[in-house]
N, C-alpha and C positions, 0 to 999 in steps of 0.2 A: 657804816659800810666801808669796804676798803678799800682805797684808792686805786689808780691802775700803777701810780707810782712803787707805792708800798707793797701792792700785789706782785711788780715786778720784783722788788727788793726780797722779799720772802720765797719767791720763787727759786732767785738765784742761791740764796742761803740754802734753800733746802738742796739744790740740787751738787753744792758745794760739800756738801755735810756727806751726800750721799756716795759723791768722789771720791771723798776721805777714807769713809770708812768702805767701801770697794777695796781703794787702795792698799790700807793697813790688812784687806784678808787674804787679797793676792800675795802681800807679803809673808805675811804670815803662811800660806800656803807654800810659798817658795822657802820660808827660810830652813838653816839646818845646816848640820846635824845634831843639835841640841836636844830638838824632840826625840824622844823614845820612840814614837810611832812612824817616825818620817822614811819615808823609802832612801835609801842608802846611794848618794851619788856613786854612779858608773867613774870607774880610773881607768887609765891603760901604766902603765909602768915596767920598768927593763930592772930582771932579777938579777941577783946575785952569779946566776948562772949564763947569764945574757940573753935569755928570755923573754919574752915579750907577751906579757898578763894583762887582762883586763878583768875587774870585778863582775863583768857580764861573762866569762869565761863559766864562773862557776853557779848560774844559773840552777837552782832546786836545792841548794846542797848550803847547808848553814856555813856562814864563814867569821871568823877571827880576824880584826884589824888590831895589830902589837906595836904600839912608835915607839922603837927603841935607841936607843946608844949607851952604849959600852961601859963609857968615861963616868954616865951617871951613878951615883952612888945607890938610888933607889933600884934604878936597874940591877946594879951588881946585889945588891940585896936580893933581888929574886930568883937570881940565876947561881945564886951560890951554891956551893955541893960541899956537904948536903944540905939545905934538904933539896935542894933543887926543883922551885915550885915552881919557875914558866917550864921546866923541862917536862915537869912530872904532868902541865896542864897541857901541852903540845902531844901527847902519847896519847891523852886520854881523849885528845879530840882526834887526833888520826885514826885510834881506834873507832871512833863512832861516826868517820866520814865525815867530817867536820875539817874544812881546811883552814890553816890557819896561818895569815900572813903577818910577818915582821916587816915593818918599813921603815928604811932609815932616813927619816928626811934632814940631817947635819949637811948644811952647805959646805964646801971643799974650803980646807982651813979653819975650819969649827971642831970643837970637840963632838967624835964620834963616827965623823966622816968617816970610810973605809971603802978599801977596794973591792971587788966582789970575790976575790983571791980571799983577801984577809977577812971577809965575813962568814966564808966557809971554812976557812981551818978554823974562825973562832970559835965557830958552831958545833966542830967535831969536836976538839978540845973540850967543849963545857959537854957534851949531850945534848945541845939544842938539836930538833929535829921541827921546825917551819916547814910546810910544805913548800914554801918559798921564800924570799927578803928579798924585796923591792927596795931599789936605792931610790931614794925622793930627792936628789942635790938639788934642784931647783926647788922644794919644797911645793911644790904645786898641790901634790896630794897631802899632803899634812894640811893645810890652808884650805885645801876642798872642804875638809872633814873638821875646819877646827883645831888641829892636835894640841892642846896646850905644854902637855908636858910630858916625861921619858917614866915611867910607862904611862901609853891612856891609849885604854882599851875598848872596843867595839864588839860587840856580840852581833851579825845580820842574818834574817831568820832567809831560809830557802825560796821564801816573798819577797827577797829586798827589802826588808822592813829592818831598819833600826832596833834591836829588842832590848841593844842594853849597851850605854855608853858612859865610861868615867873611870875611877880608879881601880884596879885589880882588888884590894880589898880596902876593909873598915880600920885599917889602921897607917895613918900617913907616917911612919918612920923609914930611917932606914934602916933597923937593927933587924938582922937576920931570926934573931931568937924570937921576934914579935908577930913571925908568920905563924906558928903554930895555933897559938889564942886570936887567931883572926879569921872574920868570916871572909871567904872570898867570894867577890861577886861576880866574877866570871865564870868559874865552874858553876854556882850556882842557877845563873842564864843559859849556863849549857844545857843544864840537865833538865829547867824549864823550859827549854825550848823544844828538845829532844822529847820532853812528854807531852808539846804540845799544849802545855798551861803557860798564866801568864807568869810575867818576869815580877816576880817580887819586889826588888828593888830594880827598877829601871833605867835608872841614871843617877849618876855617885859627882862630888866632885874630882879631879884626877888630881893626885898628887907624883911630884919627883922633880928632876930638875927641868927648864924651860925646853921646850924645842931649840934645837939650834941654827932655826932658819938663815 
């Protein structure tokens, strides 16, 4: 039989064990954005245009998170003309009611930082058309979301839900020429989402250069 000692000692263990693992599920509950399936932290953020957005703004309506800058070589690989593939993928998401934000989170005196002046003639200059650019200088919203590096990209479904986070496509270079023989995984999430199936590939590693927190 067992003791009241050792009744008490097992008691306690168990009820320690049971702590634990509470613990690790509440975390796990909370953590993210990593998960694919995780509902998408709410931002507020001041645009390019002096604006003031919050990701609760666009409530029902699938949205696009872009961390970009400029300086980066992977970035200027996508944005180059021709062929011009974040342009060509910001059309075809305005086309389908799909907003899609660029956020620049380069702290002041980092490569990439820029004025909201100089984010909008840059944009006219290339063809970008974001429905907005959000300056992140303090990098808050980068740091909400994780952002590891210039491009990494978020697909969130009209539920808030996470459907597809990591690199624009399957091939981590910067050579221009190597977008054509690449599968891209954000148009791809686009269009599974828009049909309402799920996201094939759900989450990529991101490649390009670091955030410049």
């Amino acid at each position: 039989m067992m003791s009241r000692r050792n009744f008490s000692l097992a008691a306690g263990m168990a009820a320690a064990v049971a702590l634990t693992a509470g613990a690790l599920i509440a975390s796990t509950a909370q953590a993210a954005p990593d998960d694919a399936t995780t509902l998408a932290p709410d931002f507020t953020g001041v645009t390019a245009t002096g604006e003031t957005v919050s990701l609760s703004d666009f409530a029902g309506q699938t949205v696009v998170l872009e961390w970009t800058n400029d300086g980066c070589p992977f970035v200027k690989k996508h944005y180059a003309v021709p062929p011009a593939n974040m342009q060509g993928l910001q059309t075809d998401a305005s086309e389908s009611d799909v907003v899609w934000l660029s956020i620049v989170s380069s702290a002041p005196g980092k490569q990439g930082h820029r004025t909201g002046a100089e984010l909008l003639d840059m944009n006219e200059g290339r063809g970008a058309t974001p429905a907005h650019v959000i300056i992140d200088e303090s990098g808050d919203i980068g740091r909400l979301y994780k952002a590891k590096t210039t491009p990494h990209m978020f697909v969130i479904t009209a539920e808030g839900e996470i459907a597809y986070q990591g690199a624009i496509d399957d091939t981590p270079s910067a050579r221009v020429s190597d977008i054509e023989t690449s599968t891209n995984y954000v148009s791809a999430a686009m269009q599974s989402v828009a049909a309402g199936e799920p996201v094939e590939v759900a989450s990529s590693k991101p490649y390009g250069c670091s955030v410049k927190y």
